[in-house]
N, C-alpha and C positions, 0 to 999 in steps of 0.2 A: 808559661804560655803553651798550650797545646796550638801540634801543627797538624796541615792534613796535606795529604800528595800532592804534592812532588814536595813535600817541604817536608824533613824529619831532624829531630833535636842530633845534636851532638852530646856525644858524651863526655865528659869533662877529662875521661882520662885520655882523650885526642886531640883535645880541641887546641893542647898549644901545638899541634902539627901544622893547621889551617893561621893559625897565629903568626907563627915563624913565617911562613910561607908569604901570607899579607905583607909582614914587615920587609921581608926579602925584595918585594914585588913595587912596593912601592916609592914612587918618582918624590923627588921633594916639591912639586906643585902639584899633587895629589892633597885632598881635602882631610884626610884621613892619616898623613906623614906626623908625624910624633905623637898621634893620639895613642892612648892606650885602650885596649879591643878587649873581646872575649868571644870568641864562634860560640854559639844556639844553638843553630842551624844552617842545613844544607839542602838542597834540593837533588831530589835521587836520577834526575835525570841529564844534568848538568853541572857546570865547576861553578855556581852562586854559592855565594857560604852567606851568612845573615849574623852579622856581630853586632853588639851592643857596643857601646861609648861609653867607658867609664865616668862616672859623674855628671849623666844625664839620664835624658827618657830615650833621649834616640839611636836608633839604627841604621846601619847599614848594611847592604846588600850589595855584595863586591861578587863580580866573575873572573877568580883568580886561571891565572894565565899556565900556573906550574913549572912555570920554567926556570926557575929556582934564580933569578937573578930579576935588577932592576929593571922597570918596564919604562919604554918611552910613555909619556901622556899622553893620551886619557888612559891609558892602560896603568893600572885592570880598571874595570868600568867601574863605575861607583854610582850607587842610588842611596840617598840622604830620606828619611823616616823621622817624623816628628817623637813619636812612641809608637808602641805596639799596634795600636786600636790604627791607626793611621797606614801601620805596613798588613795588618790583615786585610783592610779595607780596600789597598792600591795595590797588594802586592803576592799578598798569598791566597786570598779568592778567584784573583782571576786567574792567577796561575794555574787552582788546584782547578779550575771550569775547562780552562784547555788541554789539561792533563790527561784528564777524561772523557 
């Protein structure tokens, strides 16, 4: 997937950092607790990271909190993406339209 401002890929040799971090972060009634993930992407002007779901289409879009420990819920926020085509449409156009 190409991304465009505020959204830029991650590179694979960090992405278990945003990884760790998620797992650290999240509550056991978070929708995303024992999923297995993979960080993309991140937005350069904010802590959104944008993971895929192993063994689907879909995304998520978490504003991870950094604070290296478990978060009450809803923390960290979480935005559910059918596939790609659905999270450029809802989520990184309108982004990159108020970015600039």
């Amino acid at each position: 997937m190409e991304f465009i401002e505020p959204w830029t890929a991650i590179a694979e040799s960090i992405g278990s950092t945003f990884v760790n971090e998620l797992q650290q972060e999240l509550p056991a009634e978070s929708m995303l607790y024992g999923c297995q993930v993979k960080a993309i992407a991140q937005r350069i002007d904010c802590d959104d990271v944008l993971f895929s779901l192993d063994g689907s289409s879909q995304l998520a879009v978490v504003h991870l909190t950094w604070s290296g420990k478990s978060e009450q819920h809803p923390w960290p926020s979480t935005e559910l993406f059918t596939d790609e085509y659905e999270f450029q449409l809802k989520r990184m156009l309108p982004d990159a339209e108020a970015y600039n």
